[in-house]
Structures are given as structure tokens and as C-alpha cells.
N, C-alpha and C positions, 0 to 999 in steps of 0.2 A: 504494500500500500504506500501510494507518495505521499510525503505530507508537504502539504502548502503553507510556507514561510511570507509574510510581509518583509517588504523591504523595510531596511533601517528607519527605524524613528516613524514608520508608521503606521495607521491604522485605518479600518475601515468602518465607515458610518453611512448607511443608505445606499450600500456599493463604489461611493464616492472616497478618494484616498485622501487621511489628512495627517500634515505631517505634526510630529507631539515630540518636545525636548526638553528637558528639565534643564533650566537655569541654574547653572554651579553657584555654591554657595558664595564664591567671594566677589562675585558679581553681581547676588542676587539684591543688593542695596540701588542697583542703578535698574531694575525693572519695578513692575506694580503686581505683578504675578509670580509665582515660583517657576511657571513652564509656559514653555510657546507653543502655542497649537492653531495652525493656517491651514484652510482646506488648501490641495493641489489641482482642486477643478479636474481632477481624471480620476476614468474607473478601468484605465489602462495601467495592467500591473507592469509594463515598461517604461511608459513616462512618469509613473509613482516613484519609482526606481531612480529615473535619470534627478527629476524634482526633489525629490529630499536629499541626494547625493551633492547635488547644488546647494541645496540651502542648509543643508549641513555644514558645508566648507567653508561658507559664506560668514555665517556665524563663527565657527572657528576662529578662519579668520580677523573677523571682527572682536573677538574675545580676547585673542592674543594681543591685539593692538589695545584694549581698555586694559589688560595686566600689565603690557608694556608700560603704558601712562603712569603709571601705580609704583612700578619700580624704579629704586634709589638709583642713581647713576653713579654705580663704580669711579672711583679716581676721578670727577667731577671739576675739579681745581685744575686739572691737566687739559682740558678740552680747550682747541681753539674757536668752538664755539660758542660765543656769550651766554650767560648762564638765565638770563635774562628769557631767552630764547628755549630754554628745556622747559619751561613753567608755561609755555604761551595757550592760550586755551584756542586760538584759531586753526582755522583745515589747515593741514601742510598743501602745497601746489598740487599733489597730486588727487587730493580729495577734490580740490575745486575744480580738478579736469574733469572726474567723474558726476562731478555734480552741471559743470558745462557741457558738455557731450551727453548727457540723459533729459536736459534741459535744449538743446541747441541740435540735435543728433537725431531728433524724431523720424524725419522726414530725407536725410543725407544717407549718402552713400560708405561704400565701406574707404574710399578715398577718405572723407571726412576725417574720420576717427585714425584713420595712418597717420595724415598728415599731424591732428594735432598731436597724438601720442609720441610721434615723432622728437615733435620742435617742444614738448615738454622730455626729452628724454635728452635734447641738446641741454637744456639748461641745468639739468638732474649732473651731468656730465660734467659742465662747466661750475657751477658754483655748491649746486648740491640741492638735497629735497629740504624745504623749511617750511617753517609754518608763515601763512602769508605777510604778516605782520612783521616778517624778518627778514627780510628782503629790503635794500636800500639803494638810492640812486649808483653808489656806488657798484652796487652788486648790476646795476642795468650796465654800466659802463663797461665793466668785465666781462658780461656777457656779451655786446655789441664788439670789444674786441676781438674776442674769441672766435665768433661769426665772421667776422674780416679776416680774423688770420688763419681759420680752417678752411675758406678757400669755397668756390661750388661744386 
């Protein structure tokens, strides 16, 4: 006899798949629930599959990034990065791409998102990923050289 397993993290209600994950504790200060539970709009046990594998990771990732926040910074007095700048509560550059490109990206092609991912991956290069608020005329000048002296 087979037996039938649900994909990770979900379940079913009305044939419909929804995905269900409990909030770890040291995180559970920044939710209003203990667990997340989103229908995935399918009663396809392969797009159930592919959707909670996504929003599984999604989270993860997003989880590592709010523990990152949380932890001390090692040798802190050694960085040539302002300390000013570890504390900033603003997106880093590359949140406000994602946050441009889902705002701006509706309707564009897969060009679009090359291009910009691109010319945020020169700058990621050139000066580094910061949080917006960290960025300064002089950091635009450095970068405008950089762009002249890397050539087309």
C-alpha cells in the first residue's frame, strides 16, 4: 500500500493546499501570531510542492537577515565602515531594487530587471551594498569614476 505524504509545511483544507510554519521563538517578538498559514490557491500536489519550497526559503531567508540584525558585530572598532552605518534602520540598495523592480517591473520585460540588476551589481562592486542613508556624494563621485575608468 502507498502512502501519501504532503509536501513540507503543508496541509490540506477543502482539497485546497495551505502552506502552515511555526515562527521560531527568537523571532516570535517581531510577529502577532506564533505560525504563518497562507492558502497556495492549488489542489495540485506539484505546484503545492514547488509553493511552499518557495516560501519556505523565502522566509528562511528573510529570518537569517532579522538574526543577522540582532547580532553583535565581532571586532566592530576594526571596520572601515562607520559604525554609524551598522545601526541604520533603512533598506540596504538592494532591498530598494526589489522593492523598484516589483513596483516599476509589472508590465517590463526580462531586459528590465538584467539591466537594473546589472548597474546595481556595478555599484555592489564599486563601493559596496549599504543601507540607503549611507551613501554620500562622495560615494556618487567614486562610483562615476569607476564607470569612466572600467571603460564600455
Amino acid at each position: 500500500m502507498k502512502t501519501y505524504k504532503h509536501p513540507s509545511y503543508t496541509y490540506q483544507k477543502g482539497g485546497v493546499y495551505y502552506f502552515s510554519k511555526a515562527i521560531p521563538k527568537d523571532l516570535a517578538h517581531y510577529y502577532v501570531q506564533r505560525r504563518i498559514v497562507k492558502s497556495l490557491r492549488t489542489k495540485s500536489f506539484s505546484r503545492a510542492k514547488t509553493a511552499s519550497r518557495s516560501l519556505a526559503s523565502k522566509l528562511e531567508d528573510y529570518w537569517l537577515g532579522l538574526r543577522l540584525q540582532q547580532a553583535d558585530v565581532p571586532a566592530a572598532h576594526l571596520l572601515v565602515t562607520p559604525r554609524e552605518q551598522l545601526s541604520s534602520e533603512f533598506p540596504t540598495i538592494e532591498d530598494a531594487l526589489d522593492v523598484y523592480l516589483a513596483v516599476k517591473g509589472q508590465s517590463k520585460g526580462k531586459l528590465f530587471f538584467n539591466d537594473a540588476k546589472r548597474n546595481l551589481s556595478y555599484l555592489a562592486a564599486c563601493i559596496g551594498s549599504r543601507p540607503l542613508d549611507c551613501y554620500s556624494t562622495a560615494d556618487a563621485a567614486t562610483f562615476r569614476e569607476w564607470l569612466v575608468n572600467r571603460g564600455p
